[in-house]
C-alpha positions in Angstrom: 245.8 42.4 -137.8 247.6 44.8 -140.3 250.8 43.7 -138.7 249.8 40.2 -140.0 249.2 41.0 -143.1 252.2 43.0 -143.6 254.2 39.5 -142.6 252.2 37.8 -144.6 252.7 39.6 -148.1 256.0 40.0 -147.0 256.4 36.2 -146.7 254.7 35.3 -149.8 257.1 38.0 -152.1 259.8 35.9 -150.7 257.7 32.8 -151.9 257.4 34.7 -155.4 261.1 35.1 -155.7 260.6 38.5 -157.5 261.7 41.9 -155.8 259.2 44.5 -156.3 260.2 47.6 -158.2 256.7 49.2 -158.2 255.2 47.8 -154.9 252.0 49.3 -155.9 251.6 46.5 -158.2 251.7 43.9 -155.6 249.3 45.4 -153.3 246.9 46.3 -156.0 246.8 41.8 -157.3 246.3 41.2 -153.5 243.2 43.6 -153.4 239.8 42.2 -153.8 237.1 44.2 -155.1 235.2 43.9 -151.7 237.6 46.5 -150.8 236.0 49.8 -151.1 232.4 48.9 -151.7 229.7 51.1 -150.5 231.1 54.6 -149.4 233.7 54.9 -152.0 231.7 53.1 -154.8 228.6 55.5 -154.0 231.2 58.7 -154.4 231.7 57.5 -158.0 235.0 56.0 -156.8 236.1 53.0 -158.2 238.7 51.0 -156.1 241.6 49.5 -157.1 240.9 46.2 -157.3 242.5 43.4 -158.9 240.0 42.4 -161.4 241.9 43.9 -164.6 245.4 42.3 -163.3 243.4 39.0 -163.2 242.3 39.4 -166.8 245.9 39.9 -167.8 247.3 37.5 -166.0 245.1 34.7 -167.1 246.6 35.5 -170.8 250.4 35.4 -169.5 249.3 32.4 -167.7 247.9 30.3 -171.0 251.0 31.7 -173.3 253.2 30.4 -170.4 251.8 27.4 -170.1 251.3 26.5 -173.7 255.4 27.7 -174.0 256.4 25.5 -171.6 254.2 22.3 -173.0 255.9 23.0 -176.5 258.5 22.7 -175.4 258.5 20.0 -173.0 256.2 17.6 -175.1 257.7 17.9 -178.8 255.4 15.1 -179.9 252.3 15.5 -178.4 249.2 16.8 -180.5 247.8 19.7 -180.3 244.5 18.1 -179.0 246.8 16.7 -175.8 248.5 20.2 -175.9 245.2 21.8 -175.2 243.9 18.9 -172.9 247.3 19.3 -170.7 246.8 23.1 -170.9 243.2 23.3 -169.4 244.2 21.1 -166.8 247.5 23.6 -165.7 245.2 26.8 -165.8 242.1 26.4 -164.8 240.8 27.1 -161.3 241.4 24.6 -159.2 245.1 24.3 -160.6 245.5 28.1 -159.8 244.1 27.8 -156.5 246.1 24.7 -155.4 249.2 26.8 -156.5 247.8 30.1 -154.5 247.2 27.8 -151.8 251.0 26.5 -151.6 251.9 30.5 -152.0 249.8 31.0 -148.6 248.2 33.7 -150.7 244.9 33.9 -149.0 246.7 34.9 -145.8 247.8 38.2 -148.0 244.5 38.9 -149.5 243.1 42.8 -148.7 239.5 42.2 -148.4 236.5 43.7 -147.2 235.6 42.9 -143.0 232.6 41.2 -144.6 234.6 39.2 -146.9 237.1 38.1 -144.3 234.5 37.3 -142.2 233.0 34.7 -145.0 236.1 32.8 -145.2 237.3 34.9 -148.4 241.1 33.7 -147.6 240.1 30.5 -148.2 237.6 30.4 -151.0 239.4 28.5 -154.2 237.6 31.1 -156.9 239.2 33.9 -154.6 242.6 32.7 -154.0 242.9 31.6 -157.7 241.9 34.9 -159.3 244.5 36.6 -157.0 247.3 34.2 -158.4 246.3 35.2 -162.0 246.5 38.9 -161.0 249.9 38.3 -159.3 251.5 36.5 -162.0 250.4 39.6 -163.7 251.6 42.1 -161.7 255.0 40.1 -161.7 254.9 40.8 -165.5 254.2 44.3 -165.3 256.6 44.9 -162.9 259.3 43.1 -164.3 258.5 41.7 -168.0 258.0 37.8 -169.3 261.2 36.5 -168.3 260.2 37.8 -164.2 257.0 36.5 -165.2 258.1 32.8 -166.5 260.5 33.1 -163.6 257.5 33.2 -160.9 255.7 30.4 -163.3 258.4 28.0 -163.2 258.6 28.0 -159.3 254.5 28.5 -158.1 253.4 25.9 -160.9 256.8 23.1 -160.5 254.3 20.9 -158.7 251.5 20.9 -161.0 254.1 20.7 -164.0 255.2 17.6 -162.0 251.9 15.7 -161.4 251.5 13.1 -164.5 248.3 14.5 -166.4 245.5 12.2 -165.9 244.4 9.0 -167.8 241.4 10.7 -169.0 243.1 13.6 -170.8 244.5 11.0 -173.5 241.1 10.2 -174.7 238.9 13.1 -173.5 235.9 11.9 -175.1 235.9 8.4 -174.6 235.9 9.6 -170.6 233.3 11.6 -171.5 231.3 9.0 -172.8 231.8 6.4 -170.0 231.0 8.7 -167.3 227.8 10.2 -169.1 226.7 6.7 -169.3 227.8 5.1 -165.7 225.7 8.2 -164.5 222.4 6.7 -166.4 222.7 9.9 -169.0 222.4 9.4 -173.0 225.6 10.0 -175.2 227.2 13.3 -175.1 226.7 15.6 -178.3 228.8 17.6 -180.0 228.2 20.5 -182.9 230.3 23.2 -184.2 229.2 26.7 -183.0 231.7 29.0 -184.6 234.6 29.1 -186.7 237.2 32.1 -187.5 239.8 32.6 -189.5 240.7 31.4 -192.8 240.2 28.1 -194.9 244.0 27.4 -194.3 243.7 28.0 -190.6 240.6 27.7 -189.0 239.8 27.7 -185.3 236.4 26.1 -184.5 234.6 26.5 -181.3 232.6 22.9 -180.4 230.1 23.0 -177.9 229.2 19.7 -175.7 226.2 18.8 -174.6 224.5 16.0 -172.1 221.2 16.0 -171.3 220.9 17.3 -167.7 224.0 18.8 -167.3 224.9 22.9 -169.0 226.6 22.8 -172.3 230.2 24.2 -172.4 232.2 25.3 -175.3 236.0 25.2 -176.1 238.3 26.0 -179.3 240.4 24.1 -181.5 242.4 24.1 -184.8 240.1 21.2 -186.0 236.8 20.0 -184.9 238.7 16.7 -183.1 240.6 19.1 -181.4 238.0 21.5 -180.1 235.7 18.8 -179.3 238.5 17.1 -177.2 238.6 20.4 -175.5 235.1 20.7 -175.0 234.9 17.1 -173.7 238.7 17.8 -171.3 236.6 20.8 -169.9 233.3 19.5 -169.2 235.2 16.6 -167.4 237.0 19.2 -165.5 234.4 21.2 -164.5 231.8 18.2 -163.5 235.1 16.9 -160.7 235.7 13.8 -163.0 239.4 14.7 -163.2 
């Protein structure tokens, strides 16, 4: 089995397209926090897991991703901006790309965790991609990491962003109502910053269904977020 995995992590650097300086990097992005629980945790410890590389690399993943629509869509708003950018980060994105890398078949998880079907669970497989992309970064600075980006996420980049994310809200609104729910509301929770640039956080809410919050330079464009994300997260798009 270790012989397996060793092929497999070998296969998927090749997949990455970035030589390892530090390999420790690498090994510590594939390494679940299963890994090490109970003995070691009770001894005080603390394994080294991936959780902190997956904090970081969900921040090189949003200023890569927001780089790269800047660039590419020089007329879009920022409220599309933001709409295209949930839809290239979020989980299921990450986890179709870590599926394409074969990156659960590198995982190092617990025998408990293997034996749940961690390799294949989207949540795992997409916080391992963030902690890879940054351990690519650490390893070998923005331009390895953009690098990486550019290849794992070509497909995703490729896909035309869907209908809904033009008009967030109004998608919003005609599913809330073809499900038999009232109208979805919105009201500003927050705002930072100063009266020249303000960033206001929206939160939407249906009746039945959680509230969720998002951010945005105006209220349009954080409600637009919040609606892009709640659509998101319900399986509407």
């Amino acid at each position: 089995m270790a012989n397996a995995r060793h092929e497999a992590v070998a296969a998927l650097v090749d997949r990455l397209g970035h030589a390892f300086r530090d390999p420790t990097l690498l090994e510590r992005a594939l390494t679940h926090s299963s890994v090490g629980e109970g003995a070691a945790k009770a001894a005080g410890k603390a394994p080294r897991d991936n959780e902190r590389m997956e904090f970081l690399g969900d921040r090189v993943l949003g200023l890569l991703v927001a780089d790269r629509l800047h660039r590419d869509f020089p007329e879009a708003d920022e409220g599309d901006l933001s709409s295209r950018l949930h839809a290239l980060v979020d989980k299921h994105a990450c986890g179709r790309v870590g599926a394409r890398l074969k990156v659960g078949d590198a995982l190092r998880l617990s025998p408990g965790e293997t034996k749940s079907g961690g390799r294949r669970k989207e949540g795992l497989v997409a916080d391992a991609v963030e902690a890879l992309l940054a351990a690519v970064y650490l390893d070998g600075g923005l331009d390895a990491a953009r690098a990486m980006f550019d290849r794992a996420w070509a497909e995703e980049l490729a896909t035309p962003a869907p209908r809904a994310l033009n008009n967030p809200k109004s998608a919003l609104q005609e599913w809330s109502q073809g499900s038999g729910r009232p109208l979805p509301s919105y009201r500003v929770v927050g705002q930072t910053g100063s009266d020249h640039a303000p960033t206001f956080t929206v939160e939407v809410s249906i009746q039945g269904i959680e509230p969720l919050t998002a951010p945005g330079r105006s209220r349009q464009d954080a409600e637009k977020a919040a609606a892009t994300a709640m659509l998101q997260r319900e399986g509407v798009i």
